[in-house]
C-alpha beads as a LAMMPS data file, in Angstrom:
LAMMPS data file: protein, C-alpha beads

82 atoms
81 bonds

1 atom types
1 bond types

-500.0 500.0 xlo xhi
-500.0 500.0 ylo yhi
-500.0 500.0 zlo zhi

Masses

1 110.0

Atoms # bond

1 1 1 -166.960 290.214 -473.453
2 1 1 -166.542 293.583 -471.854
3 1 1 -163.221 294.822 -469.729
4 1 1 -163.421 294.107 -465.788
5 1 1 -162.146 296.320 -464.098
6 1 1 -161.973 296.451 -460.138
7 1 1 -163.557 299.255 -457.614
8 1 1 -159.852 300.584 -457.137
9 1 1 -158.883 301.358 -460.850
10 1 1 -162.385 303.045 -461.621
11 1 1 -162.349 305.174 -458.105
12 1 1 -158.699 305.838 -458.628
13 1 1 -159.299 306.914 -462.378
14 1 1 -162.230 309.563 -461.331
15 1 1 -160.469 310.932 -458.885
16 1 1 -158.105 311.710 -461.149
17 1 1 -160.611 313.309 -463.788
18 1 1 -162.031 315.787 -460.895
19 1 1 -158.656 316.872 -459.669
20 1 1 -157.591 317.772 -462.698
21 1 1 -160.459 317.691 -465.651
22 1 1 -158.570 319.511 -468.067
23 1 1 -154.910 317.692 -468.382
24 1 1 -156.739 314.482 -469.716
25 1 1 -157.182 313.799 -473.380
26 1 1 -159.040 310.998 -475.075
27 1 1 -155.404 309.657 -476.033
28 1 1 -154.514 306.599 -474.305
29 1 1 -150.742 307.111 -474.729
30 1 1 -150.966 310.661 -473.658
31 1 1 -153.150 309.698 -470.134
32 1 1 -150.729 306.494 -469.667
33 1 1 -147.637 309.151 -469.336
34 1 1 -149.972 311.274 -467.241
35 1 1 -150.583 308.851 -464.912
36 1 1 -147.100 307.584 -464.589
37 1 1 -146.723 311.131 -463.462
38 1 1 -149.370 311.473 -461.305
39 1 1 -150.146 308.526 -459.400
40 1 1 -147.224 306.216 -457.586
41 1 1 -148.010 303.116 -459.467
42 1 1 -145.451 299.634 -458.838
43 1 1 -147.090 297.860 -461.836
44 1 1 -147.943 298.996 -465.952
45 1 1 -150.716 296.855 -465.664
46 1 1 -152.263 298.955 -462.630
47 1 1 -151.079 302.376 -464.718
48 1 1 -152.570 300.966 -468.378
49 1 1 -156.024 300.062 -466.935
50 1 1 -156.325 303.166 -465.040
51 1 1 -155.042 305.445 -468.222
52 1 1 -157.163 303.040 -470.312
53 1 1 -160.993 303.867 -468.220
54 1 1 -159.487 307.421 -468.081
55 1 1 -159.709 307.271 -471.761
56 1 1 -163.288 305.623 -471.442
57 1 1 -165.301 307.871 -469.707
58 1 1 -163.533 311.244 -471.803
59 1 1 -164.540 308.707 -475.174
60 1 1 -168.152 308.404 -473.746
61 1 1 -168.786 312.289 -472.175
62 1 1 -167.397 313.607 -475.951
63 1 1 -170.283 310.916 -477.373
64 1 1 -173.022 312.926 -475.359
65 1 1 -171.578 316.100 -476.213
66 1 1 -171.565 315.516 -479.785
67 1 1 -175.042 314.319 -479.966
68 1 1 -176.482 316.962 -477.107
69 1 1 -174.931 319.277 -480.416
70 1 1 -176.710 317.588 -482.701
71 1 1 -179.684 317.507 -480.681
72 1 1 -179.514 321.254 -480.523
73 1 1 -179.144 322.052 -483.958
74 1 1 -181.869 320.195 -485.190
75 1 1 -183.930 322.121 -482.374
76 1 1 -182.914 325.421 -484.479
77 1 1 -183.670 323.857 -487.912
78 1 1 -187.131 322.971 -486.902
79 1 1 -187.767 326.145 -485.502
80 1 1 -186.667 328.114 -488.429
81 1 1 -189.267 325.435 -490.425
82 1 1 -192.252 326.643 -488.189

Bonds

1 1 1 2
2 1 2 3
3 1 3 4
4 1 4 5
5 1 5 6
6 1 6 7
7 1 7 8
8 1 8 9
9 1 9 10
10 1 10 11
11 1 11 12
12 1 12 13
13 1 13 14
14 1 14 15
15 1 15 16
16 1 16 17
17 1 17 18
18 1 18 19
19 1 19 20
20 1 20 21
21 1 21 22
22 1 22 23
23 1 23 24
24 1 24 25
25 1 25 26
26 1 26 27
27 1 27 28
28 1 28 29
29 1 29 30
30 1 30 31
31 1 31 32
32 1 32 33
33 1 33 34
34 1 34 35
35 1 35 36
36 1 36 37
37 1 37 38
38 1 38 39
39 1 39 40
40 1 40 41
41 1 41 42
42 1 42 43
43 1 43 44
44 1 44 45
45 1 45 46
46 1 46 47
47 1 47 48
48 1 48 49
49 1 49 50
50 1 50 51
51 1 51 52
52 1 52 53
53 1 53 54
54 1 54 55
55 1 55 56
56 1 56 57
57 1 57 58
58 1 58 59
59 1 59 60
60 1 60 61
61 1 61 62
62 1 62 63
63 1 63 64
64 1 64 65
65 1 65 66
66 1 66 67
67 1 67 68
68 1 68 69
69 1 69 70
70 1 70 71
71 1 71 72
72 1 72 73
73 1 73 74
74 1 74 75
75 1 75 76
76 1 76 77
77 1 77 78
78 1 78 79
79 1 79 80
80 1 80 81
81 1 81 82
């Protein structure tokens, strides 16, 4: 089963990554603090699930990266075949 989350937690959570795309790692502990400081939060629960899809979407965009990389490279090797 995956993890629900609701409309506000995933708006609230992008927001965050366009204001400020380079303060976020793909650390969970690190984004939890983060968002502590950033966002006026009266529950952890609100402030872990928010960190938590912060932490998603850096995990997934480093995935692409990494294989739009290897994609690349193997691009170069088969033109150096030919």
């Amino acid at each position: 089963m995956g993890n629900v989350r609701t409309r506000m937690i995933k708006s609230t959570a992008r927001k965050l990554l366009e204001y400020y795309p380079d303060l976020f790692r793909p650390d969970f502990e690190y984004n939890k603090r983060l968002v502590a400081k950033l966002v006026n939060t009266k529950s952890k629960k609100v402030r872990n699930q928010i960190a938590g899809y912060i932490t998603h979407l850096l995990k997934i965009k480093e995935k692409q990266e990494k294989r739009s990389l290897e994609m690349i490279s193997e691009e170069k090797i088969s033109e150096n075949i030919e």
